[in-house]
TORPA-266864 format. One line per 2 residues: number of its first residue (from 1); their letters; for each residue x, y, z of C-alpha. Coordinates in nm, 3 decimals, always signed. Example, Ala and Ser with C-alpha at 12.3 -4.5 7.8 and 13.67 -1.06 7.14 Angstrom:
BEGIN
1> as> +1.230:-0.450:+0.780 | +1.367:-0.106:+0.714
! end
This chain:
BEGIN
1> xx> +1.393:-0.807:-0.670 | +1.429:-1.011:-0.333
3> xx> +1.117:-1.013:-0.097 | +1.200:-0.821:+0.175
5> xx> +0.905:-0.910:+0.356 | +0.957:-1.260:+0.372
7> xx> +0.857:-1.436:+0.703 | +0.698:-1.124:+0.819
9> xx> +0.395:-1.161:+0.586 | +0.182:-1.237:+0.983
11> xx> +0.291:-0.936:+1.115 | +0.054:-0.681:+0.856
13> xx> +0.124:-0.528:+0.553 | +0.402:-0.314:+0.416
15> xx> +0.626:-0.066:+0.669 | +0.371:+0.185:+0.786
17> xx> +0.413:+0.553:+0.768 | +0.252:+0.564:+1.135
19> xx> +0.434:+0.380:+1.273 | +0.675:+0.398:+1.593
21> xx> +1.024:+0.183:+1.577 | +1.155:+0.101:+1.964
23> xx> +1.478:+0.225:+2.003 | +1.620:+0.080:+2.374
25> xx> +1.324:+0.210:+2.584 | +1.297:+0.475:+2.407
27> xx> +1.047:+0.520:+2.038 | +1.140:+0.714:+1.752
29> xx> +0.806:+0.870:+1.578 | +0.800:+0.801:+1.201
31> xx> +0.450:+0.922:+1.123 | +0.652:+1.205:+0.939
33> xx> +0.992:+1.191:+0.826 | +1.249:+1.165:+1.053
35> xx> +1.654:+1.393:+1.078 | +1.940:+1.205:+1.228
37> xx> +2.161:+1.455:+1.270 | +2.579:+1.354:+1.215
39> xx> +2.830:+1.440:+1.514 | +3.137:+1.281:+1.436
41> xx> +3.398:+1.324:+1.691 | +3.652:+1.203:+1.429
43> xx> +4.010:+1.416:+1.366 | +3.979:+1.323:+0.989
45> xx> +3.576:+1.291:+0.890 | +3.522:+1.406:+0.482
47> xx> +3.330:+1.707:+0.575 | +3.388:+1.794:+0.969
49> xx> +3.687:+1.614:+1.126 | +3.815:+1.783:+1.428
51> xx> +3.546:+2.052:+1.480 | +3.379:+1.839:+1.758
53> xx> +3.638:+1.709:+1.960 | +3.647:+1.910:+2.331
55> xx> +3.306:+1.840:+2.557 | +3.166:+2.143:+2.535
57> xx> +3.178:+2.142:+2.154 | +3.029:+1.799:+2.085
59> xx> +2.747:+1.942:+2.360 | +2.707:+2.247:+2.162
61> xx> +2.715:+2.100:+1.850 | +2.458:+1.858:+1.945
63> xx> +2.222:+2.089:+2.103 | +2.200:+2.306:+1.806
65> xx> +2.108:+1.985:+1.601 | +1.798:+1.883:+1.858
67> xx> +1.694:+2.300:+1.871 | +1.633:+2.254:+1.440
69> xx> +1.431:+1.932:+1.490 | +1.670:+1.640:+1.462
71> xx> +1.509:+1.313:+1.634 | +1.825:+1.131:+1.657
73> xx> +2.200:+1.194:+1.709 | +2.426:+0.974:+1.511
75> xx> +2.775:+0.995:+1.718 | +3.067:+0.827:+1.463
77> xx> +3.450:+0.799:+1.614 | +3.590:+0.647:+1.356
79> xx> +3.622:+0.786:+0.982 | +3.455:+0.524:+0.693
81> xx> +3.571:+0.788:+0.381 | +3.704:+0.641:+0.075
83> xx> +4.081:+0.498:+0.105 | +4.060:+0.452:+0.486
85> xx> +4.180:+0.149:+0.699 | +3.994:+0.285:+1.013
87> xx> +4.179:+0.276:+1.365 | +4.185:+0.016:+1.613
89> xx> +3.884:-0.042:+1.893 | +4.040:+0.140:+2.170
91> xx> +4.087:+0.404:+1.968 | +3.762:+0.390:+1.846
93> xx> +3.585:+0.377:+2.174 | +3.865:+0.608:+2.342
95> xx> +3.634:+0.837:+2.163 | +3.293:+0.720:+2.079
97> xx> +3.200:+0.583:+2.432 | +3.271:+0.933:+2.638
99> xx> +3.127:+1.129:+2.363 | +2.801:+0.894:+2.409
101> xx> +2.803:+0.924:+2.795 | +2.816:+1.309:+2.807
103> xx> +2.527:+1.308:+2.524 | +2.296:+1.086:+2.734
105> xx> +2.352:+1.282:+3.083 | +2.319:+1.625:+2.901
107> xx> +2.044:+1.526:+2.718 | +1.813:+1.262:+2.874
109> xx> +1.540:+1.151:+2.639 | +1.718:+1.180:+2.334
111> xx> +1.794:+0.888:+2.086 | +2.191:+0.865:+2.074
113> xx> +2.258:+0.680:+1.756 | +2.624:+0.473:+1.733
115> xx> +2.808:+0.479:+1.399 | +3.025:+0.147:+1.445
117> xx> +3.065:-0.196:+1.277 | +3.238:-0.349:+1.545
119> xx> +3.006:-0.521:+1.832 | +3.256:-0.524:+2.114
121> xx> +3.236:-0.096:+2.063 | +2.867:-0.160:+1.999
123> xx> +2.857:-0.314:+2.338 | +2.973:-0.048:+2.496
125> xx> +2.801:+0.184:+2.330 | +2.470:+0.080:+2.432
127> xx> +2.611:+0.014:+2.804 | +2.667:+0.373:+2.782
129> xx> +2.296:+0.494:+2.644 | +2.306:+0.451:+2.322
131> xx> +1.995:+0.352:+2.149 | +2.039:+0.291:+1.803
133> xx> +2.367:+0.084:+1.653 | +2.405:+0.202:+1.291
135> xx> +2.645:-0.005:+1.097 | +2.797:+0.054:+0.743
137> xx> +2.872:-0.328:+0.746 | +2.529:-0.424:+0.766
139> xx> +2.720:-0.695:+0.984 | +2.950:-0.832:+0.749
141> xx> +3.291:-0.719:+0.916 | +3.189:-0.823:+1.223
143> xx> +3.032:-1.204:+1.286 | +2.956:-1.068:+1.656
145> xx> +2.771:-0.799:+1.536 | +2.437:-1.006:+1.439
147> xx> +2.463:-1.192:+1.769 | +2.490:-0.935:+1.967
149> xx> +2.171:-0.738:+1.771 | +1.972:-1.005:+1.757
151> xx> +1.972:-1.025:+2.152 | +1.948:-0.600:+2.219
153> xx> +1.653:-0.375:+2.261 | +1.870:-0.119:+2.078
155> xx> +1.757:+0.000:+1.685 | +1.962:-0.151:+1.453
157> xx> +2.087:+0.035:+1.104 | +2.166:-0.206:+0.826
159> xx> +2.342:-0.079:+0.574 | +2.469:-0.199:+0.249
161> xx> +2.809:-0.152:+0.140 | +3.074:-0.378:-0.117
163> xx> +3.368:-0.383:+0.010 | +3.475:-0.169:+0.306
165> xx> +3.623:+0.193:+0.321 | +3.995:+0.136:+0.249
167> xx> +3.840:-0.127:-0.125 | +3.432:-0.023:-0.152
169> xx> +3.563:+0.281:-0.445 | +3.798:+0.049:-0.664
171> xx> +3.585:+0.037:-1.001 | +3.234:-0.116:-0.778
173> xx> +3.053:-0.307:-1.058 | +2.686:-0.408:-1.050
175> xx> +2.463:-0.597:-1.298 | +2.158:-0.454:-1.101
177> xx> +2.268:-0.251:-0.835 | +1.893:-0.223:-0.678
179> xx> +1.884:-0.640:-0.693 | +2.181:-0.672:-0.571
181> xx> +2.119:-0.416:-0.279 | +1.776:-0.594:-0.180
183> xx> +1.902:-0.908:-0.215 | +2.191:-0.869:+0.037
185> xx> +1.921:-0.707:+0.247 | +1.740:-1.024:+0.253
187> xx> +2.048:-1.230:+0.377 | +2.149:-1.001:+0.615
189> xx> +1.770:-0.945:+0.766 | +1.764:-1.324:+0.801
191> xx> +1.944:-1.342:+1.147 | +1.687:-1.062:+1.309
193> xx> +1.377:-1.210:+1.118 | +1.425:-1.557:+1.241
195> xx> +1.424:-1.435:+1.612 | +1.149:-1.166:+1.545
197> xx> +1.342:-0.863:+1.584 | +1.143:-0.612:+1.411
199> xx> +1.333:-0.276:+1.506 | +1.557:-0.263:+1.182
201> xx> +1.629:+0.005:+0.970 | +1.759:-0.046:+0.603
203> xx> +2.004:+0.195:+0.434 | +2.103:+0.128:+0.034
205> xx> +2.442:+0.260:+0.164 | +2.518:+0.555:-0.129
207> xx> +2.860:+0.604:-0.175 | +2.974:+0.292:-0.034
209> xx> +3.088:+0.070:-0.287 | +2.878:+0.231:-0.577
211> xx> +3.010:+0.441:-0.894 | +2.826:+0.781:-0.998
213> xx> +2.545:+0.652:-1.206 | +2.468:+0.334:-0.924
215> xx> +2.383:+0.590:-0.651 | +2.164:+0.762:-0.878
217> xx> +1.972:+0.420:-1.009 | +1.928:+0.396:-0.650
219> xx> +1.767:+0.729:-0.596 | +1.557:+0.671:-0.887
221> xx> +1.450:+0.329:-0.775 | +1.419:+0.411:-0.379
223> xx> +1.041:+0.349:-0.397 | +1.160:-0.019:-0.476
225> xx> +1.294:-0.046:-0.111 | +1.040:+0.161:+0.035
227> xx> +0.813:-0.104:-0.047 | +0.962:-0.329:+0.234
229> xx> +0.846:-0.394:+0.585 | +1.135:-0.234:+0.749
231> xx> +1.213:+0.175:+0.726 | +1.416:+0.360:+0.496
233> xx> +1.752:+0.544:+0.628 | +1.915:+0.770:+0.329
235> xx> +2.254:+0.924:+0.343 | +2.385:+1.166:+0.077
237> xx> +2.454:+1.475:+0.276 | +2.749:+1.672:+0.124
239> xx> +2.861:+1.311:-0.075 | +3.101:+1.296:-0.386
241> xx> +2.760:+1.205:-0.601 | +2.697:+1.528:-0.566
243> xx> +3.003:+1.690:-0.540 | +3.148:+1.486:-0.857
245> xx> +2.876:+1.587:-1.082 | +2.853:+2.026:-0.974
247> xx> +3.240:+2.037:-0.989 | +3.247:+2.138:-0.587
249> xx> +3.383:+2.071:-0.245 | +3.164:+1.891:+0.000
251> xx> +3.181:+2.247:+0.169 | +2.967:+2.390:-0.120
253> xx> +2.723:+2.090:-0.145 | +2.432:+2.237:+0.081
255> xx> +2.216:+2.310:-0.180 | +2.292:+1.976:-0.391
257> xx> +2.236:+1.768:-0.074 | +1.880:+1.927:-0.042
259> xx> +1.796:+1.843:-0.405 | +1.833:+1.479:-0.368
261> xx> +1.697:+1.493:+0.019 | +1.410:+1.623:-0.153
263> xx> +1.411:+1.326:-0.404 | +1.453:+1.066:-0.144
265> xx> +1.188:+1.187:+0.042 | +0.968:+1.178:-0.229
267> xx> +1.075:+0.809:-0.269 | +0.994:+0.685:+0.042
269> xx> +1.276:+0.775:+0.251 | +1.163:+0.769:+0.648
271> xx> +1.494:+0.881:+0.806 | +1.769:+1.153:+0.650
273> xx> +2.059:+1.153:+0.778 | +2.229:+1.484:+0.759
275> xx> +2.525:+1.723:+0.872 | +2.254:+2.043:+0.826
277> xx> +1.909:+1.969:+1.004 | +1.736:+2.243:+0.926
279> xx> +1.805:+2.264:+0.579 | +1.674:+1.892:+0.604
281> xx> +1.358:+1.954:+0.800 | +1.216:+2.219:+0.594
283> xx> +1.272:+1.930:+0.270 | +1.056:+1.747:+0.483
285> xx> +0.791:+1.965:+0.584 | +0.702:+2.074:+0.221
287> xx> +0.757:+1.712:+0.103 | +0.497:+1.562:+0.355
289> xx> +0.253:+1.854:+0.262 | +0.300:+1.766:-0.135
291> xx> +0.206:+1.443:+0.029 | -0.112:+1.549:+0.183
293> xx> -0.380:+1.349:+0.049 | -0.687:+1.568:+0.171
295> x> -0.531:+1.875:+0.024
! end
């Protein structure tokens, strides 16, 4: 497996749990687990397109989310399902950017995460207060997008995928899909390592690019990536490995999407991202106290 800690071997030992990641000038606590909570603003999202579209539901919506315990709002204007071209950028930000403005003047203080790829709407998305970019590119449909990181205060998500939306589910093949993961990992760190940037969170990407049984060699091998310098995002709320496997809809897949929070935790995970937060911070809260070393 690649080192992920190369050229950071000065800076201390592996990712600590009590540690504090700088997100703009603002720092997200990961001394316990972490929610990011999903708002997607999207017509045609998997799970929740069109529910949060008007300003007082993405507000409401939003504000429910922070009330269960969620440390970070992920806003995403742009559907990455399976089978999807995306839109354009002005589409994209004709949505993203004004849902990111009224989050940040509603709710001062709060980390506004950015679900894009592109860094012309990552630009603007920081311009307008957000404070973490999360990207399912992990910067490799964008060449901007590792200039314009390696230059901003804001977190940066980097997340695996092979392919991209509209290709990433056409019969993905892996020797070692945990190798292969960490190694692109280590080329994509390289731009941020070589310039010090230390505020980088990793995501395996599951369900991007991965058949059934991958995403699950990932679960099982999480503590693998865990290992690394840099924190651990994982995604699986309400996702077809779960769905695929119980014979359900991603509207029945509560219960399966706490099962493998609960796993991921377990392995190391320091951020879930989730469309139900409270389901997701009671995982955590029992998982850290199975954790509890002077029990």
């Amino acid at each position: 497996m690649a080192d992920l800690n190369a050229g950071l071997a000065d800076k201390g030992t592996n990712f600590s749990q009590t540690h504090s990641i700088r997100c703009g000038g603002l720092s997200l606590d990961l001394s316990k687990p972490a929610v990011m909570g999903i708002l997607n603003v999207t017509p045609d999202s998997f799970f929740d397109g069109g529910n949060y579209i008007t300003a007082t539901q993405i507000i409401d919506r939003a504000g429910e989310m922070l009330n269960q315990g969620a440390s970070i709002i992920d806003v995403g204007a742009l559907s990455t399902r399976p089978n999807t071209t995306g839109g354009t950028a002005e589409e994209e930000s004709g949505r993203l950017i004004p849902a990111i403005e009224l989050l940040a003047g509603h709710f001062p203080g709060v980390i506004i995460s950015a679900d894009t790829y592109r860094a012309s709407v990552a630009r603007q998305a920081v311009e307008a207060g957000a404070a973490i970019i999360n990207d399912i590119s992990g910067g490799t449909m964008d060449d901007e997008m590792s200039r314009f990181i390696a230059v901003s205060n804001a977190a940066y998500v980097l997340m695996h995928i092979k392919g991209t939306p509209a290709t990433m589910q056409e019969n993905p093949e892996y020797t070692d899909v945990v190798a292969e993961v960490s190694a692109f990992f280590e080329k994509q760190l390289q731009p941020y390592i070589s310039v010090g940037k230390e505020n980088i969170i990793l995501d395996p990407g599951f369900g991007f690019g991965k058949n059934l049984y991958d995403n699950y060699r990932l679960l099982a091998r999480l503590k693998e990536f865990a290992n690394s310098y840099f924190p651990l995002l994982v995604g699986v709320s309400r996702k077809s490995m779960i769905n695929q496997v119980l014979q359900i809809r991603p509207a029945e897949a509560l219960n399966g999407t706490t099962v493998l929070n609960t796993i991921a935790l377990i392995n190391g995970a320091s951020i879930l991202r989730v469309h139900d937060v409270k389901e997701a911070i009671e995982a955590a809260k029992l998982v850290e106290l199975l954790k509890d070393n002077n029990l």
